[in-house]
VOVO-635451 format. One line per 2 residues: number of its first residue (from 1); their letters; for each residue x negated, y, z negated of N, C-alpha, C, O. Coordinates in steps of 0.05 Angstrom, whole numbers, plus 5000, padded with zeros to 4 digits. Each point is the difference from the previous one (the first is absolute). Layout:
NUM = a = X Y Z X Y Z X Y Z X Y Z; ... .
# end
This chain:
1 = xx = 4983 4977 5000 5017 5023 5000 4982 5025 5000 4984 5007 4983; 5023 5005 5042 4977 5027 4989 5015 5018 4984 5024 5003 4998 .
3 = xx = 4946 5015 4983 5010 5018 4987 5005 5020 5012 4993 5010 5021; 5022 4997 4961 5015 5030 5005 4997 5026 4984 5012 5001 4979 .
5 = xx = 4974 5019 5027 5004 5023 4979 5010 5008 4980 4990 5012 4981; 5041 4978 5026 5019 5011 4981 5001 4979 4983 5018 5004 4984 .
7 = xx = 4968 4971 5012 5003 4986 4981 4976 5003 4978 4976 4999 5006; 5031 5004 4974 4983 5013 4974 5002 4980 4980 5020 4987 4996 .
9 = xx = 4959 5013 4992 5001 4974 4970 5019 5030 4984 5000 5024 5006; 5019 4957 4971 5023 5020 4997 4969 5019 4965 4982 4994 4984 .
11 = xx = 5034 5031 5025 4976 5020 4982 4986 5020 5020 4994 5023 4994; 5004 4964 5031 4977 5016 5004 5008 5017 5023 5015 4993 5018 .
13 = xx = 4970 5037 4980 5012 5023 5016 4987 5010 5036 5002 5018 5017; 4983 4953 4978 4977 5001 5021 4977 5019 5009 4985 4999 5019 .
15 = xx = 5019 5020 4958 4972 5018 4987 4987 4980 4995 5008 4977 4996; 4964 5034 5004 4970 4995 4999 4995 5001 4967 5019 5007 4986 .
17 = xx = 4966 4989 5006 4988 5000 4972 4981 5029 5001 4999 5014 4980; 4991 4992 5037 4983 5027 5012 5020 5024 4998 4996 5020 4985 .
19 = xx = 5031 4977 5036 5013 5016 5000 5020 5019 4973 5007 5023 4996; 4996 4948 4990 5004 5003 4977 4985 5012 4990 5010 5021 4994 .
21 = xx = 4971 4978 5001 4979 5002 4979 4996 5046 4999 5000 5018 4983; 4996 4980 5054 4997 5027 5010 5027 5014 4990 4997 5024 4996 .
23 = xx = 5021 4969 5001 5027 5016 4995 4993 5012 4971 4994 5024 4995; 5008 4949 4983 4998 5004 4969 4980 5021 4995 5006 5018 4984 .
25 = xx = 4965 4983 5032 4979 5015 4994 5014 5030 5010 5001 5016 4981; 5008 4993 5038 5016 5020 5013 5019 5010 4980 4999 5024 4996 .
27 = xx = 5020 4961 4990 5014 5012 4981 4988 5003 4975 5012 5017 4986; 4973 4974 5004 4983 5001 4982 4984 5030 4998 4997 5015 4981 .
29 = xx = 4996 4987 5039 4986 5030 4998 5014 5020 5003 4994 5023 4994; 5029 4967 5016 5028 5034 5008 5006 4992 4980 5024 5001 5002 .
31 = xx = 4971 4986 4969 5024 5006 4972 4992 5026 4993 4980 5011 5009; 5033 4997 4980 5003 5034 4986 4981 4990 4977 4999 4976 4999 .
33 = xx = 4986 5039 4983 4981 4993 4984 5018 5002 4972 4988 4993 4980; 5031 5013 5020 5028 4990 4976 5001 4972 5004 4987 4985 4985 .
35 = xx = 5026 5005 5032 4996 4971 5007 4975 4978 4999 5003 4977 5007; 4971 5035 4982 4980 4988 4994 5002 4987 4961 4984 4985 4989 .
37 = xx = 5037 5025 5001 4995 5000 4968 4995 4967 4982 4992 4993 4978; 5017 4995 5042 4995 4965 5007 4997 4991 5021 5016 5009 5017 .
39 = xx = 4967 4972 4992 4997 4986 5021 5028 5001 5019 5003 5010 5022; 5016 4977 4959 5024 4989 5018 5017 5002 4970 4996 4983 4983 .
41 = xx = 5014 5028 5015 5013 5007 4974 5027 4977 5004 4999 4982 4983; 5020 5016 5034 5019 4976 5000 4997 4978 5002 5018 4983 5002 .
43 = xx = 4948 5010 4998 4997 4971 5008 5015 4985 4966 5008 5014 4981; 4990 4966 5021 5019 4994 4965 4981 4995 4982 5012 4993 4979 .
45 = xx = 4958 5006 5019 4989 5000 4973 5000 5033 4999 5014 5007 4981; 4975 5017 5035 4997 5017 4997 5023 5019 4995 4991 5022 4996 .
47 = xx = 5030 4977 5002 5021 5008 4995 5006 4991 4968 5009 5018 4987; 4989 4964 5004 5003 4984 4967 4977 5011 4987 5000 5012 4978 .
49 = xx = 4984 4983 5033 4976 5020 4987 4999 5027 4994 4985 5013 4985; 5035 4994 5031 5005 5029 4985 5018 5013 4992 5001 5024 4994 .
51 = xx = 5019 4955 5007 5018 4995 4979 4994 4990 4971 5011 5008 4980; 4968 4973 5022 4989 5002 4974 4988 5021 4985 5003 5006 4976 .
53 = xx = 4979 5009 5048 4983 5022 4981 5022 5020 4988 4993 5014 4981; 5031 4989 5028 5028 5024 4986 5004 4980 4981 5003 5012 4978 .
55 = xx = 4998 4967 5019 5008 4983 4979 4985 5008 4975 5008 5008 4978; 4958 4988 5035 4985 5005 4967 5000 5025 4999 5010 5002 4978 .
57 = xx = 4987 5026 5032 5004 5018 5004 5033 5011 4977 5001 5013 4979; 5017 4977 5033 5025 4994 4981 5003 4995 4969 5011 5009 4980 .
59 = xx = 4967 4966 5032 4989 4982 4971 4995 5019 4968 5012 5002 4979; 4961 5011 5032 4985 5017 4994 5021 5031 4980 4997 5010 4978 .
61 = xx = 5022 4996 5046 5008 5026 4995 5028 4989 4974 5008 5012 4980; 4999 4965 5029 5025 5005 4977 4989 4985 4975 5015 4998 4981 .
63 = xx = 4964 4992 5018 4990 4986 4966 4978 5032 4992 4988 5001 4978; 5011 5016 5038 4983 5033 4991 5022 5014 4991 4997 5018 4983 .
65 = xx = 5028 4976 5027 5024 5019 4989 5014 4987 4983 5014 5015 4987; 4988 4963 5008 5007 4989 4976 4975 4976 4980 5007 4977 5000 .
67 = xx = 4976 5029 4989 4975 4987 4990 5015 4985 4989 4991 4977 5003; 5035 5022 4979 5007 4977 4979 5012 4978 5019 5001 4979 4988 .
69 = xx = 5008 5021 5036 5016 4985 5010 4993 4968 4999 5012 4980 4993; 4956 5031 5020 4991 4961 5002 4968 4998 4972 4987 4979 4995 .
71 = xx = 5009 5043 4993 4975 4993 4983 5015 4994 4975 4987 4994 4979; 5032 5006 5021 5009 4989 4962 5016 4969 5009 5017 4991 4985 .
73 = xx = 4978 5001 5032 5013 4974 5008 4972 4977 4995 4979 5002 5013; 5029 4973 4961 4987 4989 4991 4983 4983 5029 4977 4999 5009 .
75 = xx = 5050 4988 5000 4985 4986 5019 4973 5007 5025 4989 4984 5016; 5009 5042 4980 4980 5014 5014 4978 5006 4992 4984 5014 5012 .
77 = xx = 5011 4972 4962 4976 5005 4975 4973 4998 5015 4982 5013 4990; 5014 4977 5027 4970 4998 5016 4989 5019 5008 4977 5007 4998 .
79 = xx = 5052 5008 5022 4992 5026 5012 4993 5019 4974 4981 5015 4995; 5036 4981 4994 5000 5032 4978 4970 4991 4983 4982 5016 4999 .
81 = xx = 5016 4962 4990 4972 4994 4997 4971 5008 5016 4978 5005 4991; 5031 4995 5038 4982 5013 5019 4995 5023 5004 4979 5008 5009 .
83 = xx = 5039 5003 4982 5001 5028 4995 5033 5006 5010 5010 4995 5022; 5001 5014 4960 5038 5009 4999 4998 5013 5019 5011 4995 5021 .
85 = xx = 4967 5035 4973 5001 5023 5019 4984 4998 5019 4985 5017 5009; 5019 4963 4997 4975 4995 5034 5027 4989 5021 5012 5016 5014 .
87 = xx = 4994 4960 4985 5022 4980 5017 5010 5015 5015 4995 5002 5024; 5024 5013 4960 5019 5012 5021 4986 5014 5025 5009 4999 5023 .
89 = xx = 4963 5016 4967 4993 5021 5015 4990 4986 5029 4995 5012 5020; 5005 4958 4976 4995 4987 5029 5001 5001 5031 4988 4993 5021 .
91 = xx = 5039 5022 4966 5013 4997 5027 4996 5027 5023 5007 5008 5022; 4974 5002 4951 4985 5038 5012 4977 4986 5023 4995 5006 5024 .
93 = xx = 4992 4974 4956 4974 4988 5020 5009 4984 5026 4988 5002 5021; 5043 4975 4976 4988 4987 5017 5029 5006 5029 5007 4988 5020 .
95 = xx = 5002 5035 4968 5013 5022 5025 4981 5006 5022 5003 4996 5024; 4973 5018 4963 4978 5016 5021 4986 4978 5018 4995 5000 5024 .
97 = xx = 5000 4974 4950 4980 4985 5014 5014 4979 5031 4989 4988 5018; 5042 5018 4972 5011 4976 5023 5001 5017 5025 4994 4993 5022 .
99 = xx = 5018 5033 4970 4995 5017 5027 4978 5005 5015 5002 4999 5025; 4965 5011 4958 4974 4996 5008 5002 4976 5016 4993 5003 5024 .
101 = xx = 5015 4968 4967 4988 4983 5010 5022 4990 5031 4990 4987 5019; 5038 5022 4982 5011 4993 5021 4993 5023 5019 5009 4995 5022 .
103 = xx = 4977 5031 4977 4992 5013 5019 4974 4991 5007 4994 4999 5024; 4996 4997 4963 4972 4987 5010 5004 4970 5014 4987 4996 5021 .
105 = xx = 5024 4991 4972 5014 4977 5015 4980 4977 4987 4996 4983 5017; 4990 5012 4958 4985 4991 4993 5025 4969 4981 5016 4995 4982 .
107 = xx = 4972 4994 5040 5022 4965 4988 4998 4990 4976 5016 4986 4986; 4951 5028 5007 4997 4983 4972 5009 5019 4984 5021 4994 4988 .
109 = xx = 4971 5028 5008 5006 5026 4980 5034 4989 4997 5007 4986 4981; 5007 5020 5036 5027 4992 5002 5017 4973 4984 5021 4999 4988 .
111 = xx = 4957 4980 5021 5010 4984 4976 4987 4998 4980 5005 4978 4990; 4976 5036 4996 4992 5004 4973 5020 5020 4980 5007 5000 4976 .
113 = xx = 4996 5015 5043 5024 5027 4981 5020 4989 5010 5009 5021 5010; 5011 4958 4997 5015 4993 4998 5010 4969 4975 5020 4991 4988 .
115 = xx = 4950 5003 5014 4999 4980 4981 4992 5008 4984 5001 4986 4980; 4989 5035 5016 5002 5010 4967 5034 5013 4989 5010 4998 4978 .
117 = xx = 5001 5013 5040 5026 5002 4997 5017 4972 4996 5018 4996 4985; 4978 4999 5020 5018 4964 5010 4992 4986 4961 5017 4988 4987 .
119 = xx = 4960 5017 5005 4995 4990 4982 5013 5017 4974 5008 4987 4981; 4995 5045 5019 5007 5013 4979 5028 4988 5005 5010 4996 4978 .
121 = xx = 5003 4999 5040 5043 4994 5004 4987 4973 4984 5004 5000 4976; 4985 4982 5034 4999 4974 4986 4998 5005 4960 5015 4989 4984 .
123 = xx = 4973 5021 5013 5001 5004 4973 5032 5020 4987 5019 4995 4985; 4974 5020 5024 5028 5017 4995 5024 4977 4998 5004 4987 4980 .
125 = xx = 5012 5010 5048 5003 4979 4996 5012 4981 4987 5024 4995 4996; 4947 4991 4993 5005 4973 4981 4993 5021 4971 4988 4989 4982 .
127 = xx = 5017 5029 5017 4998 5019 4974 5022 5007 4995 5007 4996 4976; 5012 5017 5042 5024 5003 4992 5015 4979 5000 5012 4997 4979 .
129 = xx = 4994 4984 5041 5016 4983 5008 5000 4978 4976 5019 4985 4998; 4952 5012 4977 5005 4983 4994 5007 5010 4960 4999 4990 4977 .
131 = xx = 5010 5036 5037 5021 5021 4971 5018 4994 5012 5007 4982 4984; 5014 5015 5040 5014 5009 5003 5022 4977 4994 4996 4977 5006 .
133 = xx = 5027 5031 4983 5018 4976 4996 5016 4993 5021 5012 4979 4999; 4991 5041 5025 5014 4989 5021 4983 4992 5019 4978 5010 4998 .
135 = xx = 5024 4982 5013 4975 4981 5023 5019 5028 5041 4992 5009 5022; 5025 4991 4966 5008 5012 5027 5000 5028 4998 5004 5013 5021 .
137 = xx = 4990 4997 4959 5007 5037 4993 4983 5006 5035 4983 4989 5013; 5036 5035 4990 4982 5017 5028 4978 5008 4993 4989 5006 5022 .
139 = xx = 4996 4997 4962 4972 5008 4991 4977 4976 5012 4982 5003 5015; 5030 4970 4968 4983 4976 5009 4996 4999 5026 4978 4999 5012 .
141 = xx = 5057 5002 5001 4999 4991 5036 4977 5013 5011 4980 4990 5011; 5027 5043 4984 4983 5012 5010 4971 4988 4996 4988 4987 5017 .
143 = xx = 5005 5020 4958 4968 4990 5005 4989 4967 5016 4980 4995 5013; 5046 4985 4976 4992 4984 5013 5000 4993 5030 4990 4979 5010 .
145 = xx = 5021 5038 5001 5006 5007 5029 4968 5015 5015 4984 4992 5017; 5017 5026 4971 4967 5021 4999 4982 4982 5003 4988 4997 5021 .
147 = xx = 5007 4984 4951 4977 4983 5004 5002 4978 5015 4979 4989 5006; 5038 5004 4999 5005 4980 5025 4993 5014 5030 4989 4987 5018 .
149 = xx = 5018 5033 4984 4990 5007 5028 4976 5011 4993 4988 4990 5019; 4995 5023 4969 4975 5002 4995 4979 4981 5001 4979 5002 5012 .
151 = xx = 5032 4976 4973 4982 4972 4998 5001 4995 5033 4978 4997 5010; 5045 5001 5007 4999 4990 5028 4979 5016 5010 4979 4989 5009 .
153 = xx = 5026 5046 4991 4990 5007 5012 4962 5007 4992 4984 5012 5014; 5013 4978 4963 4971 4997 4999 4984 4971 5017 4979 4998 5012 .
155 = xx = 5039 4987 4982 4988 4980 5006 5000 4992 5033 4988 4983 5014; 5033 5039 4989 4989 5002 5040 4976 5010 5006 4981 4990 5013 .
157 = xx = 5020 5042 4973 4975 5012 4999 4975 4986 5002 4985 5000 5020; 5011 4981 4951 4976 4973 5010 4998 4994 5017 4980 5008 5013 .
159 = xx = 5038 4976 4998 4999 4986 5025 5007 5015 5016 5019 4992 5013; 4971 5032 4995 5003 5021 5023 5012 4995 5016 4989 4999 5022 .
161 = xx = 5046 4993 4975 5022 5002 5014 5012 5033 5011 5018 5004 5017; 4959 5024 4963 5015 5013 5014 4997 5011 5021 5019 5012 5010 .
# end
C-alpha cells in the first residue's frame, strides 16, 4: 500500500523537531520581561510552588499577629523549645527563598525549600492533629491536605519530574 501524506501516526503535526524547536526560541525572546518572573509559571510544579511560598508567607503573618494562637499549644513543645519566637517567623525566610529559587530555575534549591516546608506541615500537623479531639475539624483537613500535596510535590522535585 503506498503511503500517503495525509496519513500521520495519531499526535503528530508533521512539524519537524527543528521547526519546533525555532518557534519556542522565537517566542521566548518576544516575552515582555514581566513574563520572565518564572520560567513557565503555569507549568504545574511551578504554579504550587508559589502557591506555597503565599502559604508560608501567610504562615508567617498570621502566627506575628496573633503570637498566642499556636505557641501556648502543648502539643507543639519542640518548636517553642526551639525557640517560641523563631517558628512562626519561617515563613519570612522560606517565602523569599522559594521565589529566589523558582526564578532562578534551580531544581535543587527548589526542592530543598520545599522540603523544608513539607517537613515544618509534617510536624505541625502531627502536633496539632494529635490535640485534637476531632480527627475531621477544618483545621486538620486543611493541614492534612497541605502536607499531602507538599510531600507529592517535593518528592517530584527529587526526581526531577518538573
Amino acid at each position: 500500500m503506498p503511503s500517503s501524506p495525509n496519513l500521520r501516526a495519531i499526535g503528530s503535526t508533521g512539524s519537524s523537531d527543528a521547526a519546533l524547536a525555532a518557534i519556542a526560541e522565537v517566542t521566548a525572546r518576544d516575552r515582555p520581561v514581566s513574563g520572565r518572573w518564572f520560567r513557565d509559571p503555569f507549568r504545574y510544579p511551578q504554579w504550587l510552588e508559589a502557591t506555597f511560598a503565599v502559604t508560608w508567607l501567610s504562615w508567617s503573618m498570621a502566627n506575628t499577629l496573633s503570637p498566642d494562637a499556636l505557641t501556648d499549644r502543648p502539643g507543639l513543645a519542640v518548636l517553642n523549645a526551639l525557640g517560641g519566637w523563631l517558628w512562626p517567623w519561617v515563613g519570612f525566610v522560606l517565602f523569599p527563598w522559594q521565589i529566589m529559587a523558582l526564578r532562578m530555575g534551580s531544581l535543587w534549591q527548589r526542592a530543598v525549600v520545599q522540603t523544608m516546608g513539607y517537613g515544618i506541615l509534617v510536624h505541625v500537623t502531627i502536633s496539632v492533629g494529635s490535640m485534637s479531639l476531632d480527627p475531621f475539624s477544618p483545621i486538620i483537613t486543611l493541614l492534612l491536605a497541605l502536607t499531602t500535596i507538599a510531600g507529592i510535590l517535593s518528592w517530584r522535585l527529587w526526581r526531577r519530574y518538573a
